[in-house]
LOLUM-934457 format. One record per atom (N, C-alpha, C): residue number from 1; x, y, z; residue in one letter; atom name. Coordinates in steps of 0.05 Angstrom, whole numbers, plus 5000, padded with zeros to 4 digits. Layout:
! residues N
+-----+------+------+------+---------+-------+
: num :   px :   py :   pz : residuo : atomo :
+-----+------+------+------+---------+-------+
: NUM :    X :    Y :    Z :       a :    CA :
...
+-----+------+------+------+---------+-------+
This chain:
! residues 146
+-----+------+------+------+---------+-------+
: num :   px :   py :   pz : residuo : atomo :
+-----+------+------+------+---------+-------+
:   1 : 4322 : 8873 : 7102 :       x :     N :
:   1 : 4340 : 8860 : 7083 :       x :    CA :
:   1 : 4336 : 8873 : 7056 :       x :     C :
:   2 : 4349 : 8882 : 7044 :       x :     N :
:   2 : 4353 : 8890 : 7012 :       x :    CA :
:   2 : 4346 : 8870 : 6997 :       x :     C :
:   3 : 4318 : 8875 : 6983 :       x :     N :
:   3 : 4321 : 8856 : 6958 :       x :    CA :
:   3 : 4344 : 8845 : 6939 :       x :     C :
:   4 : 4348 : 8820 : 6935 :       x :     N :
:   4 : 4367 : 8818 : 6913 :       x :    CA :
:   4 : 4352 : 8807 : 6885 :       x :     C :
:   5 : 4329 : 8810 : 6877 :       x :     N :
:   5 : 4317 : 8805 : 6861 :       x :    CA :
:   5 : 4311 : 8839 : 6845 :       x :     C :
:   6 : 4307 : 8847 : 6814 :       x :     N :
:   6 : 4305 : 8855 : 6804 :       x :    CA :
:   6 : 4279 : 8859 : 6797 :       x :     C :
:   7 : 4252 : 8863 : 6817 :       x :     N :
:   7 : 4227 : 8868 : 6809 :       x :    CA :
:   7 : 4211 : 8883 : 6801 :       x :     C :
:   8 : 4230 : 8903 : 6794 :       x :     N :
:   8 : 4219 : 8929 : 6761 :       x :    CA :
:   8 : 4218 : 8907 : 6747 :       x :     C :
:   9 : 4250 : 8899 : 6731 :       x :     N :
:   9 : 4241 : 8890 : 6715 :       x :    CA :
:   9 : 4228 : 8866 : 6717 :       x :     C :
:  10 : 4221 : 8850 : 6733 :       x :     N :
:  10 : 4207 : 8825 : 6725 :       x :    CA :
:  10 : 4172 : 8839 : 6719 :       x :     C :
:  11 : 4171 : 8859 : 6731 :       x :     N :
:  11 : 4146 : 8874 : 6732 :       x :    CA :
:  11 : 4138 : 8879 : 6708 :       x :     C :
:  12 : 4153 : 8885 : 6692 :       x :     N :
:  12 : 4152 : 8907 : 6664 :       x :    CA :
:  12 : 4156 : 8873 : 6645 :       x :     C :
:  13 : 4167 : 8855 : 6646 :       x :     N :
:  13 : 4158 : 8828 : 6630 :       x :    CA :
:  13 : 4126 : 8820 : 6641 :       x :     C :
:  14 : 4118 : 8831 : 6655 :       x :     N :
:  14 : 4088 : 8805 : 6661 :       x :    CA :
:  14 : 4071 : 8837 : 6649 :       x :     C :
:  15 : 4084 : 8869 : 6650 :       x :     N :
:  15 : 4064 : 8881 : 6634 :       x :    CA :
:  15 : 4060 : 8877 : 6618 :       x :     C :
:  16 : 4081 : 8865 : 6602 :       x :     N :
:  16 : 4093 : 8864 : 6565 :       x :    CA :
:  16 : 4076 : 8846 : 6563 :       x :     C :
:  17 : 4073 : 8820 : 6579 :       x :     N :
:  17 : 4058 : 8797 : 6560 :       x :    CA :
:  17 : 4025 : 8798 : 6573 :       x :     C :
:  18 : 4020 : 8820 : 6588 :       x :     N :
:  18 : 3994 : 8822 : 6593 :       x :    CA :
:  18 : 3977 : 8846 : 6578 :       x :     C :
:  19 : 3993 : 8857 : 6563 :       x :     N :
:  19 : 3991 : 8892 : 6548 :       x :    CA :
:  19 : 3976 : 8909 : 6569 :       x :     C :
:  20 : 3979 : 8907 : 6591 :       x :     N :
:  20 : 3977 : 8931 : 6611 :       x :    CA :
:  20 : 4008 : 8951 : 6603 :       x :     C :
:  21 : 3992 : 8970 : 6620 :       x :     N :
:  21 : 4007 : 8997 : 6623 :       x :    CA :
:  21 : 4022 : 9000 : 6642 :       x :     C :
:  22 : 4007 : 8992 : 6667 :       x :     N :
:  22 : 4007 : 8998 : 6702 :       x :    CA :
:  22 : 4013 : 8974 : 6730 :       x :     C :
:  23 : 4032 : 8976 : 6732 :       x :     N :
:  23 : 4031 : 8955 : 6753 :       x :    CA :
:  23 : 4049 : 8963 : 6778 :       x :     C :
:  24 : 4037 : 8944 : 6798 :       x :     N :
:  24 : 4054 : 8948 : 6824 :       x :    CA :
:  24 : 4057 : 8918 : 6834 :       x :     C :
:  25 : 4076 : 8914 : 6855 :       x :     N :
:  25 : 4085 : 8895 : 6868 :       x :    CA :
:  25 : 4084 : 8903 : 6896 :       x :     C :
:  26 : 4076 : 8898 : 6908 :       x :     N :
:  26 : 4073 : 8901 : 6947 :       x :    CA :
:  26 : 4083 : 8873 : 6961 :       x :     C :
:  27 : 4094 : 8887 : 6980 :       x :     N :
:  27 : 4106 : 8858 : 7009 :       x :    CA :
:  27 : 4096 : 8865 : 7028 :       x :     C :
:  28 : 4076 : 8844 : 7036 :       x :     N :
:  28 : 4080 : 8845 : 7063 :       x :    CA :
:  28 : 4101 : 8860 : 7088 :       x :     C :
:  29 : 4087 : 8875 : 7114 :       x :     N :
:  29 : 4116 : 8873 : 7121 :       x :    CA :
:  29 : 4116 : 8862 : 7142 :       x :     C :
:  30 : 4127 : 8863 : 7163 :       x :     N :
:  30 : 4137 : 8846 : 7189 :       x :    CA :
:  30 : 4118 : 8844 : 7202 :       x :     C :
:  31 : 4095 : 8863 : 7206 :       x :     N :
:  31 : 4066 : 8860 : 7224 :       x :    CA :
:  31 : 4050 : 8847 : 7212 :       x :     C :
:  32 : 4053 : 8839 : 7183 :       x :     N :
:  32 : 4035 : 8815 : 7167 :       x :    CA :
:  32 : 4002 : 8831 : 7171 :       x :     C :
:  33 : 4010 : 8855 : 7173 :       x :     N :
:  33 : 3986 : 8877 : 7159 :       x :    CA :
:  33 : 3976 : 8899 : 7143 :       x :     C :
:  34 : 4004 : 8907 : 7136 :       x :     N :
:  34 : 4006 : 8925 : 7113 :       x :    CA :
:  34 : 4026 : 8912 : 7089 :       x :     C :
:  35 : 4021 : 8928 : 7066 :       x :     N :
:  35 : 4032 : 8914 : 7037 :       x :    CA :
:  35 : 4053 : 8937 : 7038 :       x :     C :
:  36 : 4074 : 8944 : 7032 :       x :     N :
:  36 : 4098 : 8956 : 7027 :       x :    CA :
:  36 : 4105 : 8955 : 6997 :       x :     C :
:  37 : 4111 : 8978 : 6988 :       x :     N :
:  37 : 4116 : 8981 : 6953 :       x :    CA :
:  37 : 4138 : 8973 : 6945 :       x :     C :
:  38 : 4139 : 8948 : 6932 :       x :     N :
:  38 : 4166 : 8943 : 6923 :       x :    CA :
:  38 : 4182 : 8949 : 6894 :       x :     C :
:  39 : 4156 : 8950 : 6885 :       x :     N :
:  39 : 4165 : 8962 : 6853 :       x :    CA :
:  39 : 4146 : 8969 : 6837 :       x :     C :
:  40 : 4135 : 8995 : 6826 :       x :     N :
:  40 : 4120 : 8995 : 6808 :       x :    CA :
:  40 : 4126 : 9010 : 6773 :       x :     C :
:  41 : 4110 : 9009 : 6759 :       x :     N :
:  41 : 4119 : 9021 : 6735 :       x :    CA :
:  41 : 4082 : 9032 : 6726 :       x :     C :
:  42 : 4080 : 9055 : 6716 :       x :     N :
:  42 : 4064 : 9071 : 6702 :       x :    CA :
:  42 : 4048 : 9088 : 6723 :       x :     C :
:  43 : 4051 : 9086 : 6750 :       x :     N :
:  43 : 4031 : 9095 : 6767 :       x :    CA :
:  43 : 4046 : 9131 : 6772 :       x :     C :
:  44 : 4026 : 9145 : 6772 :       x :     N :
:  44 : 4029 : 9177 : 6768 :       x :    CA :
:  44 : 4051 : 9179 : 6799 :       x :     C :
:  45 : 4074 : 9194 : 6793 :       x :     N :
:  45 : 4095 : 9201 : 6821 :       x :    CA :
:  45 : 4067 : 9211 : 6844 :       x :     C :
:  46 : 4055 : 9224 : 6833 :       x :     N :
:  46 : 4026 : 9230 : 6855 :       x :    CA :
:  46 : 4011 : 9213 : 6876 :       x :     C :
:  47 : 4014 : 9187 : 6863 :       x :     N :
:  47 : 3993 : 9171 : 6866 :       x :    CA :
:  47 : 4018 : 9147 : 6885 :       x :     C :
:  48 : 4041 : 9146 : 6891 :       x :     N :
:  48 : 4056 : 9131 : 6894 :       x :    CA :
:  48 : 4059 : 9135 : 6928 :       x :     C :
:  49 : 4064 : 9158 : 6933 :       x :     N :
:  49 : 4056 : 9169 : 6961 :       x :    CA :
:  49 : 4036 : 9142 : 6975 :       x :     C :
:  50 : 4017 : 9155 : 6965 :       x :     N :
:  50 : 3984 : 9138 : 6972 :       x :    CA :
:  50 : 3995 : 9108 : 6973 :       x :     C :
:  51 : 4004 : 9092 : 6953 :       x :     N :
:  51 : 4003 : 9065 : 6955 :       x :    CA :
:  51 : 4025 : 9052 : 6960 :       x :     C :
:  52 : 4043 : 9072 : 6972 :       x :     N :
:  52 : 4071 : 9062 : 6989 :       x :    CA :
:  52 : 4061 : 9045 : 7015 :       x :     C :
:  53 : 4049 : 9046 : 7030 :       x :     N :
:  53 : 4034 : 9029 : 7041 :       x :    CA :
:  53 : 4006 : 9029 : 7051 :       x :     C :
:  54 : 3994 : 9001 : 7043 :       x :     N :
:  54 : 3970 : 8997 : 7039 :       x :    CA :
:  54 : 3959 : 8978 : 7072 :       x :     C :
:  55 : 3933 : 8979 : 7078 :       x :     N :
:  55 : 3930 : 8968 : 7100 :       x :    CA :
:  55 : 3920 : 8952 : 7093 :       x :     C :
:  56 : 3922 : 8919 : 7099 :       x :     N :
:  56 : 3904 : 8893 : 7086 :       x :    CA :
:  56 : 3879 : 8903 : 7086 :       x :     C :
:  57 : 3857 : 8901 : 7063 :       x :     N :
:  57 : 3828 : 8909 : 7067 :       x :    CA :
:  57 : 3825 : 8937 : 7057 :       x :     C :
:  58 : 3846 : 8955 : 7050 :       x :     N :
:  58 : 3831 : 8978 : 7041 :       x :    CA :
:  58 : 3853 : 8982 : 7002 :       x :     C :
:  59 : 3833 : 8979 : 6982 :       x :     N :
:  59 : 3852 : 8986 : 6963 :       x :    CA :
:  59 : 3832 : 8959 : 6949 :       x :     C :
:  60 : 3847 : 8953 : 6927 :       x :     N :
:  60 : 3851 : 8939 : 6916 :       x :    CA :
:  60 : 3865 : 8917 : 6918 :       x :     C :
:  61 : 3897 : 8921 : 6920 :       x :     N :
:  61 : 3915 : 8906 : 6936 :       x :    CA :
:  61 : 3909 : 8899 : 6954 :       x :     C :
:  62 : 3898 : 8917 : 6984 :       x :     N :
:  62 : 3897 : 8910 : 7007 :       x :    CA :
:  62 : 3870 : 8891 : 7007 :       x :     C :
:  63 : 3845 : 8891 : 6990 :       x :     N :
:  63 : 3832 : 8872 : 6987 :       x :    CA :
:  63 : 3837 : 8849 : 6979 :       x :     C :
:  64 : 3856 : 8849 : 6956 :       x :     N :
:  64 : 3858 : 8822 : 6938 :       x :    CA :
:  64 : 3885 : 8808 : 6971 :       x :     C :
:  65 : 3901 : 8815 : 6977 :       x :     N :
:  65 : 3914 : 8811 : 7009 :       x :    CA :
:  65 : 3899 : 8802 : 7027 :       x :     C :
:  66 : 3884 : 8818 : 7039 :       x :     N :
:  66 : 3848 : 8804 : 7054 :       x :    CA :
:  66 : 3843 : 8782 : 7050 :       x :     C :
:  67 : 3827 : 8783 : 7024 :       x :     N :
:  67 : 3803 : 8762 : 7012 :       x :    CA :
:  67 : 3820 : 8734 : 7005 :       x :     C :
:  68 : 3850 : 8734 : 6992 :       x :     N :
:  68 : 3868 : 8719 : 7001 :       x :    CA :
:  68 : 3859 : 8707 : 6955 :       x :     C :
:  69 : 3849 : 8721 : 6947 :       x :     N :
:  69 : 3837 : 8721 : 6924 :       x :    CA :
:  69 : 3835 : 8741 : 6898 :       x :     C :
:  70 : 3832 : 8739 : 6875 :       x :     N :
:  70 : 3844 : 8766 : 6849 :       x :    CA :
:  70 : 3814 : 8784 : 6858 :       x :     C :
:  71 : 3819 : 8808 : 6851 :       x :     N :
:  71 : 3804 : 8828 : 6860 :       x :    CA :
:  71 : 3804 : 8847 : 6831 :       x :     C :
:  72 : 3781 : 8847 : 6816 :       x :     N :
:  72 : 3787 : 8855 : 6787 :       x :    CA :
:  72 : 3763 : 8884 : 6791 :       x :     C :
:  73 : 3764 : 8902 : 6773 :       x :     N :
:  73 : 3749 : 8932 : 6762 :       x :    CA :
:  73 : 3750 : 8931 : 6744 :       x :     C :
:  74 : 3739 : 8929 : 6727 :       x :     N :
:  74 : 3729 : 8922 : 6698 :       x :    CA :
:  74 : 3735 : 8964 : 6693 :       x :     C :
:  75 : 3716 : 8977 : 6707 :       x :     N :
:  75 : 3733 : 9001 : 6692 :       x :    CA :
:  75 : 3727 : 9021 : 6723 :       x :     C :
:  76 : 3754 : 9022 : 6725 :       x :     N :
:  76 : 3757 : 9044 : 6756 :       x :    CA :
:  76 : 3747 : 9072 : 6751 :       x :     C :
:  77 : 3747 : 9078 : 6726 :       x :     N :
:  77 : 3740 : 9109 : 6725 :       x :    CA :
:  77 : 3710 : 9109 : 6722 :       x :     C :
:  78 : 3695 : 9093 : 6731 :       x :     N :
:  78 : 3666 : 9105 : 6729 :       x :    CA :
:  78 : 3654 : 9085 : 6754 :       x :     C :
:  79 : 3672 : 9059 : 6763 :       x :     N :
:  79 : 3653 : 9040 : 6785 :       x :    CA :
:  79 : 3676 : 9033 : 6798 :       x :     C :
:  80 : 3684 : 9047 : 6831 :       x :     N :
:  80 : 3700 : 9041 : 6848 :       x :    CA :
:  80 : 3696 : 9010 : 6864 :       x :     C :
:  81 : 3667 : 9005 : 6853 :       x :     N :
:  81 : 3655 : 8986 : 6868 :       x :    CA :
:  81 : 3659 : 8980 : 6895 :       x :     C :
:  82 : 3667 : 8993 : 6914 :       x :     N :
:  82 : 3670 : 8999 : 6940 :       x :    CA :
:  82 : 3699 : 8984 : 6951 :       x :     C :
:  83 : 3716 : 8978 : 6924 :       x :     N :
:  83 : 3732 : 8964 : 6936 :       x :    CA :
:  83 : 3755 : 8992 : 6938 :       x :     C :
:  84 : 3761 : 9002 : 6922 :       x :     N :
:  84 : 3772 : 9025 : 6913 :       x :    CA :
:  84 : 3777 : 9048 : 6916 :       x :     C :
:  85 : 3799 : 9072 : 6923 :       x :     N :
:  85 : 3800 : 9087 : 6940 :       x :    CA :
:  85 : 3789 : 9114 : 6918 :       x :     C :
:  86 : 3781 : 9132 : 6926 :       x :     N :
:  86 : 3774 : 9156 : 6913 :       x :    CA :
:  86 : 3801 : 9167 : 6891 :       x :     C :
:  87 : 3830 : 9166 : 6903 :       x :     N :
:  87 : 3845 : 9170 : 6890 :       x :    CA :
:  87 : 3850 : 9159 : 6870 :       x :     C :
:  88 : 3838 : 9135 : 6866 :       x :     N :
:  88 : 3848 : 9117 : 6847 :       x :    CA :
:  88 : 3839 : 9125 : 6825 :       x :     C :
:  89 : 3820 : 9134 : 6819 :       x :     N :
:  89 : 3814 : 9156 : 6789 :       x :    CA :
:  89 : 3838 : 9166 : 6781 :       x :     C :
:  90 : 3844 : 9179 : 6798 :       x :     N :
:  90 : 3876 : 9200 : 6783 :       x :    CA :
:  90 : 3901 : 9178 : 6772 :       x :     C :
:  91 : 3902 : 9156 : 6785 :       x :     N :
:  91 : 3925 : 9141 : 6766 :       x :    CA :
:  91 : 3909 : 9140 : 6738 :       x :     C :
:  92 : 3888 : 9145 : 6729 :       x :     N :
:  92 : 3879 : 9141 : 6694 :       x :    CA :
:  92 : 3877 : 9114 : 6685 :       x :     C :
:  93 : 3885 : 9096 : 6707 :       x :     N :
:  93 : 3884 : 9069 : 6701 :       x :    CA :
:  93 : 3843 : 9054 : 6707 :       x :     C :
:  94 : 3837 : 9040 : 6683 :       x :     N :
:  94 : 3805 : 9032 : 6678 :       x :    CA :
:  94 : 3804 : 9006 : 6679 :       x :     C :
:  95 : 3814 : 8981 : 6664 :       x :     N :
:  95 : 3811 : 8953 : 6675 :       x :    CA :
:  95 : 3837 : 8951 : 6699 :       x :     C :
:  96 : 3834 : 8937 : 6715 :       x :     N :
:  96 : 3847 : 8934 : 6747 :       x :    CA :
:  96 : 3854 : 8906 : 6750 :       x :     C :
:  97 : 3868 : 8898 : 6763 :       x :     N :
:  97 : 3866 : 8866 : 6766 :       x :    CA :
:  97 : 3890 : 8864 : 6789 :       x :     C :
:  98 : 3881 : 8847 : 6813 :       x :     N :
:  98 : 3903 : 8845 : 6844 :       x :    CA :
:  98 : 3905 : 8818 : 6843 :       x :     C :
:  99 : 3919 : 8808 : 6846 :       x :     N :
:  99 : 3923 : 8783 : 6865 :       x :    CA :
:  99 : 3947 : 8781 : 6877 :       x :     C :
: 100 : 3922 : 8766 : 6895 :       x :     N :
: 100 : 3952 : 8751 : 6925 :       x :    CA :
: 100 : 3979 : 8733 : 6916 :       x :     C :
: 101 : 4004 : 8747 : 6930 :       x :     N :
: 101 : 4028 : 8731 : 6930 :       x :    CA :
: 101 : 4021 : 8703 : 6952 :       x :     C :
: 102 : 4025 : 8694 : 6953 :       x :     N :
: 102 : 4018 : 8670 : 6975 :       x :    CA :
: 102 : 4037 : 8647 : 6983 :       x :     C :
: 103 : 4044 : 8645 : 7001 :       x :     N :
: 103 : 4070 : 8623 : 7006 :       x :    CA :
: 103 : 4055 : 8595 : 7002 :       x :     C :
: 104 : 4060 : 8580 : 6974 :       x :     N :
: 104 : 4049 : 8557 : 6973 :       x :    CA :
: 104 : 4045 : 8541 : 7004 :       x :     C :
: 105 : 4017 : 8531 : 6991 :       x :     N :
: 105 : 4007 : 8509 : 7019 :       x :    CA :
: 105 : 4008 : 8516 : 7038 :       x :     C :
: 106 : 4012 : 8547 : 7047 :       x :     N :
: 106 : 4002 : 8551 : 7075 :       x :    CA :
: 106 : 3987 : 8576 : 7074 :       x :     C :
: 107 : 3976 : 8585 : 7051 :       x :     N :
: 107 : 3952 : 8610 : 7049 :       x :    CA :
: 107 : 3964 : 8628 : 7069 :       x :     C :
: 108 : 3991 : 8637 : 7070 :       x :     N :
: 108 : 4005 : 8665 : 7082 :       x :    CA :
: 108 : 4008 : 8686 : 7063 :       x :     C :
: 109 : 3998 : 8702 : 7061 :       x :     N :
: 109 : 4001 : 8726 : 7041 :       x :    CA :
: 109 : 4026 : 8742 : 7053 :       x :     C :
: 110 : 4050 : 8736 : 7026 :       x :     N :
: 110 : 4072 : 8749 : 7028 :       x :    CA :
: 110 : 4067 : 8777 : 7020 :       x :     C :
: 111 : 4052 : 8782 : 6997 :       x :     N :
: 111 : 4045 : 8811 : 6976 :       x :    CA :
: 111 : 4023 : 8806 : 6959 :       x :     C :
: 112 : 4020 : 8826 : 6948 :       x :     N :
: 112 : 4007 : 8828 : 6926 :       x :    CA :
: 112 : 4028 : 8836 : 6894 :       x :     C :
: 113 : 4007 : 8828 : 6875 :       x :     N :
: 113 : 4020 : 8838 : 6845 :       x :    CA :
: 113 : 3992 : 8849 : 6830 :       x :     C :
: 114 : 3996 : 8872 : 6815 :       x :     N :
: 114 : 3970 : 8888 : 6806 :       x :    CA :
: 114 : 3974 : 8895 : 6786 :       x :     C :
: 115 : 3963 : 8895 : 6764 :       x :     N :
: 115 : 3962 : 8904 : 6738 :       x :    CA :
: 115 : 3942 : 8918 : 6732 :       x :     C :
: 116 : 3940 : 8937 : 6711 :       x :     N :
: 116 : 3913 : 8948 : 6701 :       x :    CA :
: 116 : 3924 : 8964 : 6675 :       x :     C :
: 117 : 3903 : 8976 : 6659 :       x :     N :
: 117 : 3898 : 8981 : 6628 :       x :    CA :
: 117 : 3892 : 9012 : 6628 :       x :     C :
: 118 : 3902 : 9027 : 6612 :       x :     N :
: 118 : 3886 : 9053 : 6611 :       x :    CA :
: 118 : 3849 : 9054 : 6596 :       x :     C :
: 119 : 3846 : 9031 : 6590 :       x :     N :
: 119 : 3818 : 9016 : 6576 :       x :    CA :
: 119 : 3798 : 9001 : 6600 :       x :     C :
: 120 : 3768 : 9005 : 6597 :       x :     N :
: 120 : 3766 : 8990 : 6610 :       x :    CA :
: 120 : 3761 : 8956 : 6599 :       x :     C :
: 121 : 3771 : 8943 : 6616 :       x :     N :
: 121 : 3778 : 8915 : 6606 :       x :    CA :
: 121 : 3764 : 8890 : 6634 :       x :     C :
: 122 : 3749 : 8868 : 6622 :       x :     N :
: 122 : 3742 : 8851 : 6636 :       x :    CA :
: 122 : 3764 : 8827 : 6633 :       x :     C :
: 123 : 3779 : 8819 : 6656 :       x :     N :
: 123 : 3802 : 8797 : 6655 :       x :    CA :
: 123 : 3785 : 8775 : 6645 :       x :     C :
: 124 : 3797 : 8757 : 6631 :       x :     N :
: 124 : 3791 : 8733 : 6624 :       x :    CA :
: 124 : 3802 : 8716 : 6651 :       x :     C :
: 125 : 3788 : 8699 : 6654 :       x :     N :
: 125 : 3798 : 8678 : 6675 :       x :    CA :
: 125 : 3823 : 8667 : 6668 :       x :     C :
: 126 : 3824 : 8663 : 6650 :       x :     N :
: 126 : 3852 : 8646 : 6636 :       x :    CA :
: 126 : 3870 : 8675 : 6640 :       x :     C :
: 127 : 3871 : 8701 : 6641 :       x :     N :
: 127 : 3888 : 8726 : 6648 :       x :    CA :
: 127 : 3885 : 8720 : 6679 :       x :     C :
: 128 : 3871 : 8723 : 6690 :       x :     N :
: 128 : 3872 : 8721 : 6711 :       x :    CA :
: 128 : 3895 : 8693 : 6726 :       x :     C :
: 129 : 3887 : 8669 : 6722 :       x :     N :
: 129 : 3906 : 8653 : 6720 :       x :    CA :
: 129 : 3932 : 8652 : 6716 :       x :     C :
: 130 : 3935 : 8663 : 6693 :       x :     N :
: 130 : 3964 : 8675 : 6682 :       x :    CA :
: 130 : 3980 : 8696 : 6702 :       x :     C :
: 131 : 3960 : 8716 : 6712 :       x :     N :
: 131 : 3980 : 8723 : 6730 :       x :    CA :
: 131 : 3976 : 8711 : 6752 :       x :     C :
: 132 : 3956 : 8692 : 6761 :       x :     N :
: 132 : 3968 : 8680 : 6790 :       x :    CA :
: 132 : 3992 : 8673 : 6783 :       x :     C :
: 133 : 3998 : 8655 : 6759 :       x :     N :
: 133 : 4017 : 8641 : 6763 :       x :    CA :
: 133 : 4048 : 8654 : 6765 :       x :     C :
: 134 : 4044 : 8675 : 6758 :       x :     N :
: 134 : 4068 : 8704 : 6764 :       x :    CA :
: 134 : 4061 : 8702 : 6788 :       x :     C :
: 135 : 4046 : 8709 : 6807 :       x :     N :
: 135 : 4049 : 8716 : 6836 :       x :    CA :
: 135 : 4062 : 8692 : 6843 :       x :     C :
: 136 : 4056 : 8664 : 6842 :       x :     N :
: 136 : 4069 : 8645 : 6853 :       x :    CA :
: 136 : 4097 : 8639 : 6851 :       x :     C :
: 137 : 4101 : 8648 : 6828 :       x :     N :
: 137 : 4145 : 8656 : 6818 :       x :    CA :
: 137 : 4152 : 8677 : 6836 :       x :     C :
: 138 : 4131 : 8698 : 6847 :       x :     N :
: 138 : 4138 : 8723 : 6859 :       x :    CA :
: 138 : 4141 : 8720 : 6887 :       x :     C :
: 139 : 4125 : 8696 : 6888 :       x :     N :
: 139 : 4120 : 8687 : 6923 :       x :    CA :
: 139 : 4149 : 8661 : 6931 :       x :     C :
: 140 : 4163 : 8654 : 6915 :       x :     N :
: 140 : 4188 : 8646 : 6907 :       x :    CA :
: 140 : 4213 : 8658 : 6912 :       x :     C :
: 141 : 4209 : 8674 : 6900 :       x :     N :
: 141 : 4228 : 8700 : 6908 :       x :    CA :
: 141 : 4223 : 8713 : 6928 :       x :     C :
: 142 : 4201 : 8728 : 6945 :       x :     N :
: 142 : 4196 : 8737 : 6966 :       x :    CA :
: 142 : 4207 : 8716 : 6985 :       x :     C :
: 143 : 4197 : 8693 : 6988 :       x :     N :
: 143 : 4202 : 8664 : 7009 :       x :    CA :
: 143 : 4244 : 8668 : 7002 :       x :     C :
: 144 : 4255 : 8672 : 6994 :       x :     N :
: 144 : 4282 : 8667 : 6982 :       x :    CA :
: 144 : 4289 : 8687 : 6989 :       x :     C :
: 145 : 4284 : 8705 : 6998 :       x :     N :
: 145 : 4300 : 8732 : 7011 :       x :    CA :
: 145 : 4292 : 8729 : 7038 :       x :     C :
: 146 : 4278 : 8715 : 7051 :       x :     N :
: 146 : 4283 : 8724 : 7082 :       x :    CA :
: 146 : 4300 : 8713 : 7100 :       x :     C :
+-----+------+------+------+---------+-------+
């Protein structure tokens, strides 16, 4: 089914009020095991290949998808912390931050939403929060298209 939602731009408002650089949006797809790229903005044409699809459990995304929980890197260019793929240095992106799309009240991960900083940056819980609460408008829209 063709999105009818506009999620560049809703993407590029939750960068604006988060002052990240970098973000992506992933769906689930029909095997409810890989994340599928639905829209991103700042990530290198290089690096887009790679995170067109992600397997639950490997990535960032595919962890914060997993763990069913935000999955943060305070600074990717020096501590992958084992969640993190080797490539991920080359997007230039240093504070990181994932969390799960989730179909209220039944803990089903529709996607992920990911942001990060060319800085390295420790999310505030209250950031962190802030964008759950974007994933849950996002998990709205995902639930509304199928």
């Amino acid at each position: 089914m063709k999105p009818t939602h506009d999620f560049e731009a809703l993407l590029a408002r939750i960068l604006e009020e988060s002052g990240c650089e970098t973000g992506t949006i992933h769906r689930t797809d029909a095997s409810g095991e890989f994340l599928e790229l639905e829209a991103q903005i700042g990530v290198p044409e290089f690096v887009v290949d790679k995170i067109f699809r992600i397997p639950f459990g490997k990535g960032i995304a595919g962890v914060a998808a997993e763990r069913r929980e935000p999955v943060e890197l305070c600074n990717l260019q020096t501590d992958l912390g084992g969640v993190a793929k080797e490539d991920a240095r080359k997007t230039n992106v240093a504070g990181s931050l994932a969390v799960p799309v989730m179909m209220y009240g039944s803990g089903k991960v529709l996607g992920t939403l990911g942001i990060g900083k060319h800085v390295p940056h420790d999310f505030t819980d209250a950031e962190k929060r802030h964008l759950m609460i974007h994933a849950e408008q996002l998990a709205t829209l995902f639930a509304s298209e199928v």
